[in-house]
N, C-alpha and C positions, 0 to 999 in steps of 0.2 A: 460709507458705513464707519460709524466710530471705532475707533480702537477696541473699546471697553465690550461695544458689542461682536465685533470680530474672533477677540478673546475666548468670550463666551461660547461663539457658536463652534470656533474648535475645541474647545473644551468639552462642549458636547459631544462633539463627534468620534473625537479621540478615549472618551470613555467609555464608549459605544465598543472600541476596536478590542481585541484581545489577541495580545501576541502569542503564537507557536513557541513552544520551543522545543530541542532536543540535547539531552546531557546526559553523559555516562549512559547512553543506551535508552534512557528515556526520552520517549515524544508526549508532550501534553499540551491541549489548546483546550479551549472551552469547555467542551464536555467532557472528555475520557483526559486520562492518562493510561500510558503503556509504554510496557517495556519490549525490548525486540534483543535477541541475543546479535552478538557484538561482528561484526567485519574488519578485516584486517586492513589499516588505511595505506598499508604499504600496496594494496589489490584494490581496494572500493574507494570512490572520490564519493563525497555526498552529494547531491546534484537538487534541484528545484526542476520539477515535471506537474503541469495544470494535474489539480484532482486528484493529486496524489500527497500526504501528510509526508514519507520521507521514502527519497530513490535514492541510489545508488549507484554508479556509472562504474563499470571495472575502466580501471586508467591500462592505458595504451590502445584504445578505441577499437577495442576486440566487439564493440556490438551489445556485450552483456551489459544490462540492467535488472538491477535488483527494484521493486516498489512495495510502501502500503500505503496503507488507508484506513481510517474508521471513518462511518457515518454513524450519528445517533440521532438524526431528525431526519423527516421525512422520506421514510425508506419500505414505509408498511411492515408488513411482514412475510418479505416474498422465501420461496424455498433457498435450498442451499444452490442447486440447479439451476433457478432462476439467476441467483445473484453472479454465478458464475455467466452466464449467457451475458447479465450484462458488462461482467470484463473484455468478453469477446467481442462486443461492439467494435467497428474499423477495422475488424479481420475479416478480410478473403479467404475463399479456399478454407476453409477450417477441418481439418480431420482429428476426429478424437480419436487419441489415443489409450483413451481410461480414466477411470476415475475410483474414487476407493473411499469411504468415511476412516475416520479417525479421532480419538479423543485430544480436543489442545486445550489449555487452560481451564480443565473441567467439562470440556462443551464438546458436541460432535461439529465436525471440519470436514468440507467434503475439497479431496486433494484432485483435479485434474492434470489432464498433462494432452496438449494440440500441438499440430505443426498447422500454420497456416503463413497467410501473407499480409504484409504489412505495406501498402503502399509499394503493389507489386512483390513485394522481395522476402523471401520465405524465411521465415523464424520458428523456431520451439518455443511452445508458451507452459510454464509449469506454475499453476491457478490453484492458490488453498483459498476459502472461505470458512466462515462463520457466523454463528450470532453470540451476542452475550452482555447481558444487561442493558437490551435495548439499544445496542449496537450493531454494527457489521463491521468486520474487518475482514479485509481481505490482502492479500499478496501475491506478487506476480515476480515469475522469474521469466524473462527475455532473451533469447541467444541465437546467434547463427543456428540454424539448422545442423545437427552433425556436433555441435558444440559445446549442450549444452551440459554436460557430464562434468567438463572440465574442475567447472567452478557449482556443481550443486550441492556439494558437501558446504558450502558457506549459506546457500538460501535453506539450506536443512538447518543450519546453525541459527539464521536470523530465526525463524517458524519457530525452533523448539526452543527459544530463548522469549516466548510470546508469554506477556500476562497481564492483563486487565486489570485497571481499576475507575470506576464508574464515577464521576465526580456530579456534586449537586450542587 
């Protein structure tokens, strides 16, 4: 293949791609942008986790992770209930522990709270959801069993530091 057309064909492909990014608290890829309130980086490392836009790992491998996520394509229009069931996926043993609406970014958010198991081994799961401007965004707090109190006053912080804005 020549040069010229080599060129080309990555030039295509790479115009095709659209980089992520996050700064000062902002994530924005293709479709949204949003803001998430702030972590403290002397307790959260940022980490890369499949299917999730930005996680968060507490340094000194206590367990905790922070995650979110938006989808704005192909997501339908399932409940708030549904969309949490499908966070739940890959958990055993699930016991709910409750759940409560709430108003975030203008919108209702339905907050859960499971203990179950993850590849065997028993975690606390604390699940908000939403919709809003033909999105979903959701967040997950992860932590040993017993643990997870420690560090919820920070995923309360990331949650009510949430704001949308819908990009065209």
């Amino acid at each position: 293949m020549s040069r010229m057309l080599l060129t080309l064909v990555l030039s295509a492909l790479l115009a095709g791609c659209h980089r992520a990014t996050f700064e000062d608290s902002v994530f924005q890829k293709k479709d949204v942008k949003y803001r998430v309130g702030t972590l403290s980086n002397d307790v959260w490392q940022h980490a890369s986790f499949a299917d999730n836009d930005l996680a968060f790992v507490e340094r000194g491998e206590t367990g905790r992770v922070i995650a979110t996520n938006a989808t704005c394509r192909d997501h339908d229009d399932p409940s708030l209930s549904v969309l949490t069931k499908h966070l739940l996926m890959g958990f055993t043993e699930r016991q709910d522990l409750g759940q409560r609406t709430f108003t975030l970014d203008g919108r209702e958010a339905l907050r859960s709270r499971y203990v179950a198991k993850l590849d065997g081994v028993p975690v606390s799961l604390e699940l908000v959801v939403l919709k809003k401007d033909n999105c979903v965004f959701d967040f997950s707090y992860v932590s040993p069993v017993g643990q997870a109190d420690a560090r919820m006053a920070d995923f309360e912080s990331l949650v009510s530091g949430f704001q949308s804005e819908r990009l065209r």
